[in-house]
N, C-alpha and C positions, 0 to 999 in steps of 0.2 A: 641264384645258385650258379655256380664256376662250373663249368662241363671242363671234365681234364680225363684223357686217356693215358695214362703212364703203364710203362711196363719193365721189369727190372730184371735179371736173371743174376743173382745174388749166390756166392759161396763162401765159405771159409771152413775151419778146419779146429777140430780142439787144439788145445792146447801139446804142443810136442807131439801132435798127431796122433796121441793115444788112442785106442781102440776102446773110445767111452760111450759109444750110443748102441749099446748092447741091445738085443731082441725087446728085455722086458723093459729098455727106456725108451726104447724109439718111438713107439705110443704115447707114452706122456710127453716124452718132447714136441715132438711135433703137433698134439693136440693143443699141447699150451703155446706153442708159438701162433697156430692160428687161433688162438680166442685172444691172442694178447696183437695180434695182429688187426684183426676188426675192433678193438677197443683204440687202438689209432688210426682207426676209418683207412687199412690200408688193405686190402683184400690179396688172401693169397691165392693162387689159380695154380700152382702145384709146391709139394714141399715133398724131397729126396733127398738118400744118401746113403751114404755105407759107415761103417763104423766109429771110424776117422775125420769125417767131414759131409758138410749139408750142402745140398742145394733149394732156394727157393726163387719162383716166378710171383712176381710181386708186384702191385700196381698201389704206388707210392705217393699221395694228391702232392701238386705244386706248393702247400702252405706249407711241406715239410719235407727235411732235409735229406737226403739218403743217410749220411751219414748217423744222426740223429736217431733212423729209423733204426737202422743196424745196432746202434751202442744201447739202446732200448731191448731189442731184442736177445739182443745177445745176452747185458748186465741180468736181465730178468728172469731170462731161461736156465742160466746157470743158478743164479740165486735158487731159484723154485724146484730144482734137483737139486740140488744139496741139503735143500730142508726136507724133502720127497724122500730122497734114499742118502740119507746119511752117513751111510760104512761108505761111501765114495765121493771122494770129491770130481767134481765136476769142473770145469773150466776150457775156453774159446781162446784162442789164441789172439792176438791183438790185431790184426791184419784181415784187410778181406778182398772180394773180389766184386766189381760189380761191370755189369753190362747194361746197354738199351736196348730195348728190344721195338719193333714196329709189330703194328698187328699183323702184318701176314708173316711176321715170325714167328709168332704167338703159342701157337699149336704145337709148332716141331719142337719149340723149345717145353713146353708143358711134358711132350713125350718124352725127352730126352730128361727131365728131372723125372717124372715117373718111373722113368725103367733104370736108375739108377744102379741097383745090383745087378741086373744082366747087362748091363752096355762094360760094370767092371768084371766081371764074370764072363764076356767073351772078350772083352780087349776091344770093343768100339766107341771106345772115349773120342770126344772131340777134344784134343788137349786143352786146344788157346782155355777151354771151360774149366779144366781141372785144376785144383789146389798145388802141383809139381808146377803145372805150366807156368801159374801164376807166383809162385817161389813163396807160396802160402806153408812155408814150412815151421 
């Protein structure tokens, strides 16, 4: 067995930035990203966002791509909403954002997608992290 610590802090943003991951999807989304997430043995250790755009903390094994992980995720989660609630379309914008993380970053960054609506709710974004910073428009 391969011992690998990866750790990933992952964003992107729907499509035209629309304001689609409304109260009653954010639940389904997010729950089917982490069950569609352990089904490619990639565990997620937090998953945030605001209307507009997600963040997740992500530990992603060496046999598999980031890239890969992301075009999975994405292709899937919109597919599975638009079959889910049909009167809306659903869609991710083609672009994303990723970062490394080490383990003693691990934490702060867990918090920092956790409190996703209050960090945009008082204004204490870390930009370099946010979908503007990243020109994730």
């Amino acid at each position: 067995m391969t011992l690998w610590r990866t750790y990933y802090h992952l964003v992107w943003a729907t499509r035209n930035r629309e304001p689609l991951i409304t109260e009653t999807i954010e639940p389904e989304l997010y729950n089917y990203i982490q069950t569609k997430a352990k089904s490619l043995n990639c565990p997620i250790h937090a998953i945030g966002g605001i209307v507009d755009h997600i963040h997740l903390i992500v530990s992603i094994p060496p046999s598999r791509a980031v890239a890969d992980f992301v075009m999975r995720i994405k292709g899937s989660s919109s597919h599975h909403l638009n079959h889910t609630y049909p009167s809306q379309t659903f869609a991710w914008q083609r672009e994303y954002g990723v970062f490394s993380l080490g383990a003693k970053q691990l934490q702060n960054a867990i918090f920092y997608v956790q409190q996703q609506k209050q960090h945009h709710a008082d204004q204490t974004l870390i930009a370099i992290l946010e979908p503007q910073s990243l020109q994730l428009q």
